[in-house]
C-alpha positions in Angstrom: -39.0 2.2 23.5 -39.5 -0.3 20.4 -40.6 -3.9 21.6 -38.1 -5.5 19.9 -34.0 -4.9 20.5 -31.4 -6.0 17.4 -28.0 -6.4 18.5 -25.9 -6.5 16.1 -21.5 -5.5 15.8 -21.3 -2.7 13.8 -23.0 0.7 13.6 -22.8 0.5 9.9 -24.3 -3.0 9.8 -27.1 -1.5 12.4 -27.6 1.3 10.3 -28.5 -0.8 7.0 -30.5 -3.5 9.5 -33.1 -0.8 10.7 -33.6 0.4 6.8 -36.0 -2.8 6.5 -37.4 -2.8 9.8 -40.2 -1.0 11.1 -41.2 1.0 13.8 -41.4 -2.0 16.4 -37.4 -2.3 16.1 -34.9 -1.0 17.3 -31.6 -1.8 16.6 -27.9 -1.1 18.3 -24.0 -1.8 18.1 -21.8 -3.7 20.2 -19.2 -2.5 18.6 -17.0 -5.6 18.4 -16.4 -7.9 21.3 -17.6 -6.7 25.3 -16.0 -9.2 26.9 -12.7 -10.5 26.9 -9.8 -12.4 28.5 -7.8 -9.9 30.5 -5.2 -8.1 28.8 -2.7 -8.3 32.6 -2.7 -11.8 33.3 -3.3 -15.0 32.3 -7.2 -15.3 32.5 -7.8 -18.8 32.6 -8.0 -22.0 35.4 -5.0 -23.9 35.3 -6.6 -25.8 38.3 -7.9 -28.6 35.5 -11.0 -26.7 34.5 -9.5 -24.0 32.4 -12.5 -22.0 32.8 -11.6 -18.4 31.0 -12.0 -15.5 33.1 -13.9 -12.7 31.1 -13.7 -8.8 31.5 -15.7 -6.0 29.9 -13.1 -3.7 28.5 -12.8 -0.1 29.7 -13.8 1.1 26.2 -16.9 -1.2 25.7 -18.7 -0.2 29.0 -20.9 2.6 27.9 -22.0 0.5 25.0 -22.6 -2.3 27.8 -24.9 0.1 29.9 -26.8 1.4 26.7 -27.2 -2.1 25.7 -28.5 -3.0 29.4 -30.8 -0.4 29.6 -32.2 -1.1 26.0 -32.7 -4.5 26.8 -34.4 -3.8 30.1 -37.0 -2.0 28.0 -37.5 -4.4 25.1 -40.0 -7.5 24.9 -37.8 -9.5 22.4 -34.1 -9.2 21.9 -32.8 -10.5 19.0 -28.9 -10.9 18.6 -27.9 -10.8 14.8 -24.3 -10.9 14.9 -22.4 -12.4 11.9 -22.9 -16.2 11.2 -19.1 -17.2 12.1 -18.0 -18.8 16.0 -17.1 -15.2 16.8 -20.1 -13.8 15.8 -21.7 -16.4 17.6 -19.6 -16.0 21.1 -20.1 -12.1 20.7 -24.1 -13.4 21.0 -23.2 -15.7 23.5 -21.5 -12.8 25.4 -24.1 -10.3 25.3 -26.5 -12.8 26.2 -24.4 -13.6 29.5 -23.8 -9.7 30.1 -27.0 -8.6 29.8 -28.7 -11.2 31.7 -31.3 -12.6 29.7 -34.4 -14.9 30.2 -34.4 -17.6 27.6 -37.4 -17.1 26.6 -36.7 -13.3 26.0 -33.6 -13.7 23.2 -33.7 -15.3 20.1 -30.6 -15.8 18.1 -30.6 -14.8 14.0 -28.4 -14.9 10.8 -28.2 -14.1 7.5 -25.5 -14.5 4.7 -26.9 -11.1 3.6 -27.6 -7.9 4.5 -30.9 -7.6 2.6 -34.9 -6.9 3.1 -35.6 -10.2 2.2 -32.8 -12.0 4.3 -33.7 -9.7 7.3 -36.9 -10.8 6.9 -36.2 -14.8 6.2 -33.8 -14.9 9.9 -36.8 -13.2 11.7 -38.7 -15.6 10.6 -36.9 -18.5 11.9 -34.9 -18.0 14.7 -33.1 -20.2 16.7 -30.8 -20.5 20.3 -27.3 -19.6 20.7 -25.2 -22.4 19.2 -23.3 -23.7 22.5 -21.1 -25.9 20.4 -19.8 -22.9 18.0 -19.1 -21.0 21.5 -16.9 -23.7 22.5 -15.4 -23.9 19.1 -14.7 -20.3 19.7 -13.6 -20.3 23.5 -11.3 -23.6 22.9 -9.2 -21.5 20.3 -9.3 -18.4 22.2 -8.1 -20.2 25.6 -5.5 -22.8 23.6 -4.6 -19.0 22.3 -3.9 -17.4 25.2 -2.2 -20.6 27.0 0.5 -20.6 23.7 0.8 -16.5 23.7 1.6 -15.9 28.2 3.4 -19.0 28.5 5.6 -19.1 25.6 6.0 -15.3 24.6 7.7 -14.7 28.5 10.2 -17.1 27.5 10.9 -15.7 24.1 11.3 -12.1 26.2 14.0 -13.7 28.9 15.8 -16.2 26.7 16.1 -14.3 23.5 15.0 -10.6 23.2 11.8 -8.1 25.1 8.9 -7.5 23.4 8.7 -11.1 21.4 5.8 -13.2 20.8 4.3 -16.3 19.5 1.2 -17.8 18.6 -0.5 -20.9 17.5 -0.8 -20.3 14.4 1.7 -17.0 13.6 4.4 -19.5 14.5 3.4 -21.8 11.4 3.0 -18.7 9.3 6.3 -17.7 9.9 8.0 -21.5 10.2 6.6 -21.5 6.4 8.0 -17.9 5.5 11.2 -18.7 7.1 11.5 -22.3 5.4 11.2 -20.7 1.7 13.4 -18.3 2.5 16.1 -21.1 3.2 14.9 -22.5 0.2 15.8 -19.3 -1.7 19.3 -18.9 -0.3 20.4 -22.5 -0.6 19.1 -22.3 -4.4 21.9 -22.6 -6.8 20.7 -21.9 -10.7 21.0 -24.4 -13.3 21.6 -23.5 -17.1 20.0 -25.7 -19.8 19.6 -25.2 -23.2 16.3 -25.4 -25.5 16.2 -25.5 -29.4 13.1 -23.8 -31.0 12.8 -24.2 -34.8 11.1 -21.9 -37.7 9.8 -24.0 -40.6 8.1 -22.6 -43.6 5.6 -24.5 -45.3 5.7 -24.7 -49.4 2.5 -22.1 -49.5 5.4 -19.7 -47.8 3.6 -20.1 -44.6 5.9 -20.0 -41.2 5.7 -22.2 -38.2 7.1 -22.0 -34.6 7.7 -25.6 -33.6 10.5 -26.6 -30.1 12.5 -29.7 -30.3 10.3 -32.8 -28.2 12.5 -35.9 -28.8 15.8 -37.6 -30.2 15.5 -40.9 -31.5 12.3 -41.7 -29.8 13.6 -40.2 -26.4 11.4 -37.2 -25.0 13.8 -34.4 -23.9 14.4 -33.8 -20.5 14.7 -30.4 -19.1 18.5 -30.7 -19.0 19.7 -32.7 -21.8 21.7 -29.5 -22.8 23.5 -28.2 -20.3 25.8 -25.9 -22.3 25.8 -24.0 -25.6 28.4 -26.2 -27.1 25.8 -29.3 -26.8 23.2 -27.6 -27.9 25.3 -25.6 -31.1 25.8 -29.2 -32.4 23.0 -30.4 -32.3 21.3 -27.6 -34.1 23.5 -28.0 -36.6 22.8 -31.3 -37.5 19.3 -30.9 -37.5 19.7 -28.0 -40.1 21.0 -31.4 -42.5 17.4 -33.3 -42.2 15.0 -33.1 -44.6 11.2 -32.4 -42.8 7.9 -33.3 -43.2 4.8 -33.2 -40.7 4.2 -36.9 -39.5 1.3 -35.8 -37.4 -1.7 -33.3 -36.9 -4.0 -33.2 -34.5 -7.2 -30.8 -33.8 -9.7 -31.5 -31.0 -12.2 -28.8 -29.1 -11.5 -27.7 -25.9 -14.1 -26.8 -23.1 -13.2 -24.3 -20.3 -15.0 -24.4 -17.2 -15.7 -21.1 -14.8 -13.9 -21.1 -11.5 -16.4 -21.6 -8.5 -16.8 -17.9 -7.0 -15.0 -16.6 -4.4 -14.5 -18.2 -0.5 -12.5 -16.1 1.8 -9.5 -17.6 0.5 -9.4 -17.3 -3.0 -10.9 -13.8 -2.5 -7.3 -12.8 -0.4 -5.7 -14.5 -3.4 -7.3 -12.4 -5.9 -7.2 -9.5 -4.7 -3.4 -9.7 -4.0 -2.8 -11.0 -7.6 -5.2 -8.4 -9.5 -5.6 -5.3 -7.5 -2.2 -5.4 -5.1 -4.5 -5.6 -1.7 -3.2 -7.5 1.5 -5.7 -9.8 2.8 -6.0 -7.2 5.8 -7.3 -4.4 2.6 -9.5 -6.9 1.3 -11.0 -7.9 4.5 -11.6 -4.3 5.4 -13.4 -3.4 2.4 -15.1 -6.3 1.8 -16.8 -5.6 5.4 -17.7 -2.5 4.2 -19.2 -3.9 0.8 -21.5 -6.3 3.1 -22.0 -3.9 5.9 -23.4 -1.3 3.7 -22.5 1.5 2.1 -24.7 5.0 1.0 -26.3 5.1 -2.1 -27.8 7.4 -3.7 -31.7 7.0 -3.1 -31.4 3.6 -1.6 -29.4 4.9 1.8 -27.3 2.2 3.2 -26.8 -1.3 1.3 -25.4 -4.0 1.7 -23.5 -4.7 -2.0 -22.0 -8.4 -1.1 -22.8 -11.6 1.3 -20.9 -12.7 4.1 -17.2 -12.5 3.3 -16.0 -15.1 6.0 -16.5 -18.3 4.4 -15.1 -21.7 2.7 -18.4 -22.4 0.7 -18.9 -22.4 -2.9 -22.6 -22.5 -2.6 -25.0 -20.2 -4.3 -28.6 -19.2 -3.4 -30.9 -20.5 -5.8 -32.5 -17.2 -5.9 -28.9 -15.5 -6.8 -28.7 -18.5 -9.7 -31.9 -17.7 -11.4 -31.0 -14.0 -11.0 -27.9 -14.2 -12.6 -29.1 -16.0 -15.1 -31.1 -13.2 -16.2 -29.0 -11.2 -16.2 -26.5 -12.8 -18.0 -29.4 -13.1 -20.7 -29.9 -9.6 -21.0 -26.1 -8.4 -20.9 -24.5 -11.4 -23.0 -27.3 -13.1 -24.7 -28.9 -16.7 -24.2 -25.8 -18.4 -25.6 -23.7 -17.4 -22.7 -26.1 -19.9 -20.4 -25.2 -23.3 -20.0 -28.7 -25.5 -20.0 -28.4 -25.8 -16.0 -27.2 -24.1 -13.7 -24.2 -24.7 -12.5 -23.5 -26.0 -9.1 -20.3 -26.6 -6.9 -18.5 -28.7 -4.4 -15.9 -27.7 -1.8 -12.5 -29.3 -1.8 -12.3 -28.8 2.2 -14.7 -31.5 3.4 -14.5 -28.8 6.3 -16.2 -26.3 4.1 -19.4 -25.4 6.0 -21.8 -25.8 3.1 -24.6 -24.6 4.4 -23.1 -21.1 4.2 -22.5 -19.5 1.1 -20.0 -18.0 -1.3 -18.9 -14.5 -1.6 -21.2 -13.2 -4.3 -23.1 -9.7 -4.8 -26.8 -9.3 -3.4 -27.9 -8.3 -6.8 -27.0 -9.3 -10.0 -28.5 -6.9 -12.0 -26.1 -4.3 -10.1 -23.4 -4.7 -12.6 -20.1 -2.8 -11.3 -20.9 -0.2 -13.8 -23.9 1.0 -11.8 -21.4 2.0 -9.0 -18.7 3.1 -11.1 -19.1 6.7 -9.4 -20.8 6.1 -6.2 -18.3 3.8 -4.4 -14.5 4.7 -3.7 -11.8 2.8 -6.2 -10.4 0.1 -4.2 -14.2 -1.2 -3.0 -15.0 -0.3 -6.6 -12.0 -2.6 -7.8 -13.2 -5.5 -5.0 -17.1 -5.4 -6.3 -15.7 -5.7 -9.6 -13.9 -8.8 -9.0 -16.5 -10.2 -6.9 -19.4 -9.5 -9.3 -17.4 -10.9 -12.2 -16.4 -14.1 -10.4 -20.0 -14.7 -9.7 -21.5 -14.3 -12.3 -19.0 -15.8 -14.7 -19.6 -18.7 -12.2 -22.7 -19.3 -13.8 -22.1 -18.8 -17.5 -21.3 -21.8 -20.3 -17.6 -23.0 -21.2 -15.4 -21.1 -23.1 -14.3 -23.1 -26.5 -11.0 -23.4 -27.8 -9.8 -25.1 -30.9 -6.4 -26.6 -30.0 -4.0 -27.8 -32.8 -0.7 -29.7 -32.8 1.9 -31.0 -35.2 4.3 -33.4 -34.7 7.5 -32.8 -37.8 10.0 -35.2 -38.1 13.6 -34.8 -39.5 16.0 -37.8 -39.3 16.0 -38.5 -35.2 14.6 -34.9 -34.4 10.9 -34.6 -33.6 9.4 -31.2 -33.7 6.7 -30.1 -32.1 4.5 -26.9 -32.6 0.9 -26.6 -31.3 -1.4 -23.8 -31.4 -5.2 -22.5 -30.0 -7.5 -20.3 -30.7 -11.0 -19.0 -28.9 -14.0 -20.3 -31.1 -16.5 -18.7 -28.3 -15.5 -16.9 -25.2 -18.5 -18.3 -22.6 -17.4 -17.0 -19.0 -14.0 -15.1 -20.6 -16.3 -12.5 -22.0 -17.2 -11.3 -18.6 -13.8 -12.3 -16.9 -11.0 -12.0 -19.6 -7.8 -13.5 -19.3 -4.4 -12.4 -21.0 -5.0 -15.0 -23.9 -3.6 -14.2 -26.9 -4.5 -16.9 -30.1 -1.2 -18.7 -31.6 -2.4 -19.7 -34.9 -1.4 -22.8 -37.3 -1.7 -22.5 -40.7 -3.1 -25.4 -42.3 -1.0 -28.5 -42.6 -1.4 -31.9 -43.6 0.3 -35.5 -42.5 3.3 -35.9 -44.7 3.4 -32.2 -45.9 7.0 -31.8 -46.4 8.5 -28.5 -44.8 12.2 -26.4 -44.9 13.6 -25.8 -41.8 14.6 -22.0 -41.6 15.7 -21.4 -38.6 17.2 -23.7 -35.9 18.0 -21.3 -32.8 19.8 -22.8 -29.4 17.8 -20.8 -26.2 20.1 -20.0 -22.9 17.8 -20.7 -19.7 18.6 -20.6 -16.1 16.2 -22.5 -13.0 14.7 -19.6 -10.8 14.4 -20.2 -7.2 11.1 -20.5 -5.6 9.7 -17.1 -4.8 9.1 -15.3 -1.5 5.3 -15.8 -0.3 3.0 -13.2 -1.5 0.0 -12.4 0.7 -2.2 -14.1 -2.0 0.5 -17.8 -2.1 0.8 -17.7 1.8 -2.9 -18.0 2.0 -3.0 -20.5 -0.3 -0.1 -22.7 1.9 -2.1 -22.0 4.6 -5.3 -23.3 3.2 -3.8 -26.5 1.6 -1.8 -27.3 5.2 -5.2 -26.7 6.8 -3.7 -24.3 8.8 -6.6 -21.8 10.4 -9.9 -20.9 8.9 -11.1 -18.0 6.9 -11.9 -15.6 9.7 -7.6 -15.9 10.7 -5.9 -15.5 7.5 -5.6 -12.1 7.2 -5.0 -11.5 11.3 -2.4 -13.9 10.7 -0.7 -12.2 8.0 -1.2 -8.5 9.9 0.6 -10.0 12.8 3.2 -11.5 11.9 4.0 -8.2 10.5 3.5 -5.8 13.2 5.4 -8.2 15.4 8.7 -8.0 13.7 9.2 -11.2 12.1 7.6 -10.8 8.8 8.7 -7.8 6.2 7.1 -6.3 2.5 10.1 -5.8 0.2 10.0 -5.8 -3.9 6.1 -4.7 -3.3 3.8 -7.5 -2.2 6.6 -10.0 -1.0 7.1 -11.5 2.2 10.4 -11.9 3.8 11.4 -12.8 7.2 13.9 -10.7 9.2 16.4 -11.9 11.2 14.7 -12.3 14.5 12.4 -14.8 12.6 14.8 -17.2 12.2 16.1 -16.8 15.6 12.9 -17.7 16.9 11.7 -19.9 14.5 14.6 -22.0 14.9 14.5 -22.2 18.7 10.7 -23.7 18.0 11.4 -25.8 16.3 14.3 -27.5 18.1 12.8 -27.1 21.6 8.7 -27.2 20.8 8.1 -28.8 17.2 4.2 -29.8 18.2 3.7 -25.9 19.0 5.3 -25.5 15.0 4.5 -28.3 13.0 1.9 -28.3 10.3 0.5 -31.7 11.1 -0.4 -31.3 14.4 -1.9 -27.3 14.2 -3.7 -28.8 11.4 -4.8 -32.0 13.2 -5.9 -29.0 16.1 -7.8 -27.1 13.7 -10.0 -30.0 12.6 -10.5 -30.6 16.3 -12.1 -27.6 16.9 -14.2 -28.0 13.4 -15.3 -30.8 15.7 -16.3 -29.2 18.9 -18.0 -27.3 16.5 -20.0 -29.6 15.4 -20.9 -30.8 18.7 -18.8 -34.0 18.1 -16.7 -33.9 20.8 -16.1 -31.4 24.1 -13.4 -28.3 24.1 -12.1 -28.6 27.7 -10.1 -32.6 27.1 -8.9 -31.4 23.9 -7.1 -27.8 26.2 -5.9 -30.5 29.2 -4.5 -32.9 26.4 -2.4 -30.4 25.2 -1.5 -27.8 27.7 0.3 -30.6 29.9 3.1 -31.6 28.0 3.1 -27.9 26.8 3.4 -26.6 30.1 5.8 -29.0 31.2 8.4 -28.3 28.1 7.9 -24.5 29.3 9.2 -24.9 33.0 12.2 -27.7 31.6 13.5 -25.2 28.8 13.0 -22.0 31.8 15.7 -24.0 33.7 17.8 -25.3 30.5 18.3 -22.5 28.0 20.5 -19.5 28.2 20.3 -16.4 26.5 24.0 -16.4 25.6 23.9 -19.8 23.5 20.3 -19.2 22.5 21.6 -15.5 21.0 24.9 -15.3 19.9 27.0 -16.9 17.5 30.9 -17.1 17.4 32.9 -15.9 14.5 36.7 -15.6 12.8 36.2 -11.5 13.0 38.8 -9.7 15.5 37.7 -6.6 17.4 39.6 -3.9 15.5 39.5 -1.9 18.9 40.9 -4.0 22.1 41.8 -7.6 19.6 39.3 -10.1 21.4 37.0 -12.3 19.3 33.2 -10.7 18.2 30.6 -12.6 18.3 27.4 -12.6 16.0 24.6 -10.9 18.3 20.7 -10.2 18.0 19.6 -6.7 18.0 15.9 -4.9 17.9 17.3 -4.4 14.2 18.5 -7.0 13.2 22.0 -9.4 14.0 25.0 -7.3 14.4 28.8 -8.1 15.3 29.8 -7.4 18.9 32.9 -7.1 20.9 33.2 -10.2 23.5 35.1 -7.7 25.9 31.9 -5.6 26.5 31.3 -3.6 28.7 34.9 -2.6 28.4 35.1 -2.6 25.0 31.8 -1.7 23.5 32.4 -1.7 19.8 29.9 -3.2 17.2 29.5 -3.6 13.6 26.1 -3.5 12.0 25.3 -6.5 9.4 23.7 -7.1 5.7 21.0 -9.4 5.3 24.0 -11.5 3.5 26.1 -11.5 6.8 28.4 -8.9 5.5 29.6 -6.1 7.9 27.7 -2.7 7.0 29.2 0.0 5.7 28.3 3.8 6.0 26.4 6.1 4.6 27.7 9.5 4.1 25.0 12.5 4.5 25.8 16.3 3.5 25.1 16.8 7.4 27.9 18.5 9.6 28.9 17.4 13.0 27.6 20.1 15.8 30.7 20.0 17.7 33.7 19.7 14.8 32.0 20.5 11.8 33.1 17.3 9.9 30.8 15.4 7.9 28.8 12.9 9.3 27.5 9.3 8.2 25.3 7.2 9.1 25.9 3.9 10.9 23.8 1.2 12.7 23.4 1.1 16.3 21.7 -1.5 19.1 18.5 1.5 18.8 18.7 1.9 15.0 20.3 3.9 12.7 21.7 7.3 13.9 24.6 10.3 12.6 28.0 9.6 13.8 30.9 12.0 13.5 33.8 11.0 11.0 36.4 12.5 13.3 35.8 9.2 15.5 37.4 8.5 18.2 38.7 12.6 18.4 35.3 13.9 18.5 31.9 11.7 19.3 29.6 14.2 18.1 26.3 12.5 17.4 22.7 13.2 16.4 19.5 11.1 16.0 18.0 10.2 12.2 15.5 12.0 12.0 12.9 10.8 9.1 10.4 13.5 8.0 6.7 11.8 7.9 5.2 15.2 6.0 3.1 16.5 8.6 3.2 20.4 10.2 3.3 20.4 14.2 -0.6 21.5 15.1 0.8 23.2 18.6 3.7 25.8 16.9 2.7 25.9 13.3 6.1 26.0 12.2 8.1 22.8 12.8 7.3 19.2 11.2 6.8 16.1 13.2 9.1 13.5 12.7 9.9 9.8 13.1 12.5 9.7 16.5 13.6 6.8 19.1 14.0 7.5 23.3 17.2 6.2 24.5 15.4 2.9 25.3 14.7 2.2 21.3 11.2 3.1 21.2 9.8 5.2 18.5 7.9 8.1 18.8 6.9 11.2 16.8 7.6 15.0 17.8 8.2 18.6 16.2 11.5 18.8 14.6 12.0 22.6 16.3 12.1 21.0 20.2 13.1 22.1 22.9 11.3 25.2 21.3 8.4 23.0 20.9 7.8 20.3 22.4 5.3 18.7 21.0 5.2 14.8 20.9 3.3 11.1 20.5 3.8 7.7 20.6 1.7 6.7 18.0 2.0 7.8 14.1 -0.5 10.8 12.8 -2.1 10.4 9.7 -1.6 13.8 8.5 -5.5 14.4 8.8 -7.5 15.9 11.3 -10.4 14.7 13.3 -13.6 15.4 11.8 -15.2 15.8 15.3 -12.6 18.4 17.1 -10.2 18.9 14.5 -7.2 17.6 16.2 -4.9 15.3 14.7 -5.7 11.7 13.9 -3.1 8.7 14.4 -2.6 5.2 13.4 -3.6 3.3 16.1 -3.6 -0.7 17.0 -5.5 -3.3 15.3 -6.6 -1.2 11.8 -8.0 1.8 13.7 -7.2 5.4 13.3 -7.9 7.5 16.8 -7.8 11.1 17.6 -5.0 12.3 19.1 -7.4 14.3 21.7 -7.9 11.7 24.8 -11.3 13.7 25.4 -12.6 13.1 22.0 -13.6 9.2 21.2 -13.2 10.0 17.4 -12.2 6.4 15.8 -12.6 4.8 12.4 -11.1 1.7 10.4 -8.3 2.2 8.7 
């Protein structure tokens, strides 16, 4: 056995690690977190203490009892998990696991995965930051008070299988807010006047309408086409002449590169990646990944960050090689340094950059697959444009009077593209001909523009990470998790692509916190929390009085609103709609699927009526499918358990059948039938051949459509990003 044990998460991080070490190292996976907070109870003191009460997970003791046995054998045991308070409470962890001597561990990071950098944290190690633990373990605990007090309620008070969170809760307070924004939005029309003059050489220019007697235009000083028709028509009286021009240079600075943040924000803008995609590949970019001749490499640094820092050993390389790709010109006569606008920022970190410079994407063009591909790109660009001179711009303007109009008509044009040439932006020049003060000019064309005011748009991945940045709401290791669950928990939907728009169980929920716990849901205070843990952090103050000082009056508001609220006047809402069955009054009621009208006489009437997003009652569909028992066509309709086939000879025949929605993958066990997307009688989804009771073949989770590389059976989409193998004797898993 080696002398020296590396612990590090991953088994592709471990695998790139041991590339630059020798011999005398060894290095393993933890494979994520060992130890946890139980998933079956509560898990932490309430006595005053609020000790947590950790557990090694069934799946993570085999790696526990490799790691133990390793460890036993080793001199030295370094852990070298990521640089973050969760890389630094997986060390801490491990270290209390395994049992360690103090004088036996050492503790090293590294914002690369690189010979060099290996090399560098090896020689300086240090202890286990206690303070970053605590960080960790106060946000982890304040966590799991929020989610197994609060998320009970939410099942008993308003529907099963709800949840909140401390931060999920804003995030979804913030979706449901623009939302209401969006609905309440009523357009406005106004009116704009752009002008084509033409100068006496025959030249044309574009110039809008600024003022009227002096007065700058406001955005609705024509609200109609009739205002705006006359005017236009007087102006077309005026003589016009150019009263003044104006040239001046323009310098364009680079953007800092990327932080977590404004990585998510790209990504989603450019390349159409969640921030749960761009998180997953950028691991893999810094983890490692095979190339040819080289084995495994890690392409990027760290991509958990809030720093804008750059080595000074990246600087000078990039400097080169912006020499050699662009020319000298490109450089700015020093390099160029930056400043975080988060006086959080942890600047002693640094920003999301590639580990070389001289390996342009180009280099990788066929080596990596397209969406890492796409990310290197952007990152590689970013950081190197980072370091490159101002782009110059020669903007003009021209002010032409006519009686009490004022014209205006500017236009720019690149004189030298600096950092544009290696990150272009859709910048078209708008060129002025020549023009001089008192030039007199012929109106040609006066033309009145119809406008309406557009609401605010629905939160993309990229702008809710932005809100969430600017409120100070989390930290870049939670953005994406935070996006991801509000998703898979219901409350949060993709329509039109990449937007984000709240179902209807979001605003039942969101409205109920915010009426009966606004600290748990207001940005101040989860913002004020966050900076309190950036100080137990920091060693400033201790985690377990910040827990006590807020899980009292949290706790307390629980048990109140246990004995107060009702599930009736939490859940439904009355309405002027008649039950078209037995005449009594329906009632606006919340389903797994959304709200949906029911009968106030159940259970002796049980009539419903699905709803529209708009409140609407639901039509439906009609299908080319026959009804087994009367061979009448049947449509489909909405029901508490989803959407299902329903007989149109209703109420003289009830022949129904379940929606069955093809997913495009063959049954493995009969050959012949296709699985499909079904629900039991309680509403939960599941997956089974289409040819049952013939075959009976079935899952609860979703199969990919491929097949496990290790034994060939299928593989399924499984919780938190992972795909499993459908085969409980095969540990087969991978990210998704």
């Amino acid at each position: 056995m080696s002398k020296n044990l590396v612990i590090v998460e991953s088994p592709t991080k471990a695998k790139t690690i041991a590339r630059f070490l020798g011999k005398d190292f060894t290095v393993k996976a933890s494979v994520g977190h060992v130890r946890d907070l139980p998933k079956s109870e509560m898990g932490v003191d309430l006595t005053g203490s609020f000790l947590p009460h950790y557990v090694i997970p069934t799946r993570a003791r085999k790696v526990v009892n490799d790691l133990k046995k390793s460890a036993k054998d080793a001199d030295l045991i370094y852990f070298a998990t990521d640089q973050d308070r969760e890389g630094e409470a997986i060390a801490w962890h491990l270290n209390e696991i395994l049992g360690l001597k103090p004088e036996k561990t050492q503790r090293i990071t590294f914002h690369e995965i690189t010979k060099e950098a290996i090399r560098e944290s090896l020689a300086h190690p240090r202890s286990i930051d206690e303070h970053l633990v605590d960080a960790q373990q106060a946000r982890r605990v304040l966590d799991r008070l929020v989610g197994y007090e609060l998320s009970p309620l939410l099942w008993r008070k308003v529907q099963r299988g709800l949840s909140a969170g401390r931060v999920q809760s804003v995030a979804v307070r913030l979706i449901v807010d623009r939302e209401r924004e969006i609905t309440a939005f009523k357009k406005e029309e106004y009116w704009t006047l752009e002008s084509l003059f033409k100068t006496g050489r025959g030249d044309e220019v574009k110039a809008a309408l600024q003022a009227i007697g002096g007065k700058t235009l406001e955005k609705f000083t024509f609200r109609n086409e009739g205002a705006a028709n006359a005017l236009a028509e007087e102006m077309r009286r005026e003589s016009w002449q150019t009263s003044r021009v104006e040239r001046k240079e323009v310098r364009r600075a680079p953007s800092a590169p990327h932080t977590t943040s404004t990585l998510q924000q790209d990504a989603n803008r450019k390349l159409g990646l969640s921030a749960k995609q761009t998180m997953m590949l950028a691991q893999q970019l810094y983890e490692g990944v095979e190339l040819p001749g080289e084995g495994a490499v890690g392409l990027i640094t760290y991509m958990r960050t809030d720093s804008v820092n750059l080595a000074e050993s990246f600087v000078a390389a990039s400097r080169e090689t912006i020499k050699e790709l662009y020319g000298a010109k490109f450089l700015p006569e020093t390099p160029r340094k930056y400043t975080a606008k988060s006086r959080l920022a942890q600047e002693a970190h640094e920003a999301i950059r590639p580990t070389d410079a001289d390996r342009s994407p180009d280099k990788l063009k066929d080596i990596l697959a397209p969406n890492q591909w796409k990310l290197y790109d952007l990152i590689w660009r970013r950081a190197i444009a980072s370091q490159m001179a101002d782009a110059e711009l020669e903007q003009t303007g021209a002010d032409i009077a006519g009686g009490r109009f004022l014209c205006r008509a500017t236009g720019s044009v690149l004189v030298f593209p600096g950092w544009l040439q290696v990150l272009p932006e859709a910048q078209k020049d708008t060129v002025l001909p020549k023009l001089e003060e008192g030039e007199k000019l012929k109106l040609s064309e006066v033309t009145p523009k119809q406008h309406f005011t557009e609401p605010p748009p629905r939160y993309s991945d990229a702008s809710l990470v932005k809100a969430l940045e600017e409120h100070g709401i989390g930290r870049p290791s939670t953005y994406a998790p935070t996006i991801s669950t509000v998703i898979e928990r219901g409350y949060v939907e993709r329509v039109e692509g990449r937007r984000l728009r709240p179902t209807d169980i979001a605003f039942l929920v969101n409205d109920l916190l915010v009426e009966h716990f606004p600290k748990i849901i207001d940005l101040e205070f989860t913002a004020k929390m966050e900076e309190e843990l950036d100080e137990i952090a920091e060693g400033k103050t201790a985690w377990v009085p910040l827990v006590k000082e807020f899980y009292g009056p949290f706790h307390e508001t629980v048990v109140e609103k246990e004995k107060t609220l009702t599930k009736k006047a939490v859940t439904e809402e009355a309405t002027d709609v008649v039950c078209d069955k037995c005449g009594r009054p329906m009632v606006i009621k919340m389903g797994r699927f959304g709200r949906f009208l029911a009968c106030t006489g159940f259970p002796e009437c049980k009539n419903t009526k699905a709803l529209t997003k708009e409140g609407t009652i639901k039509e439906p569909i009609p299908t080319d499918e026959k009804c087994p028992k009367c061979g009448k066509p049947m449509v489909i309709v909405e029901g508490r358990y989803g959407q299902y086939l329903k007989c149109t000879g209703a109420p003289d025949c009830d022949g129904k059948k379940p929606l069955e929605k093809k997913i495009g993958v063959a049954c493995p066990k009969c050959g012949q039938g296709e699985i499909v997307e079904k629900r039991s009688k309680r509403g939960r989804t599941f997956f089974a051949c289409n040819r049952y009771p013939d075959c009976d073949f079935a899952l609860w989770q979703k199969p990919t459509g491929e097949k496990c590389p290790k034994c060939g059976s299928l593989l399924l989409f499984a919780a938190k990003g992972k795909i499993r193998c459908s085969n409980k004797d095969c540990e087969f898993e991978k990210e998704q």
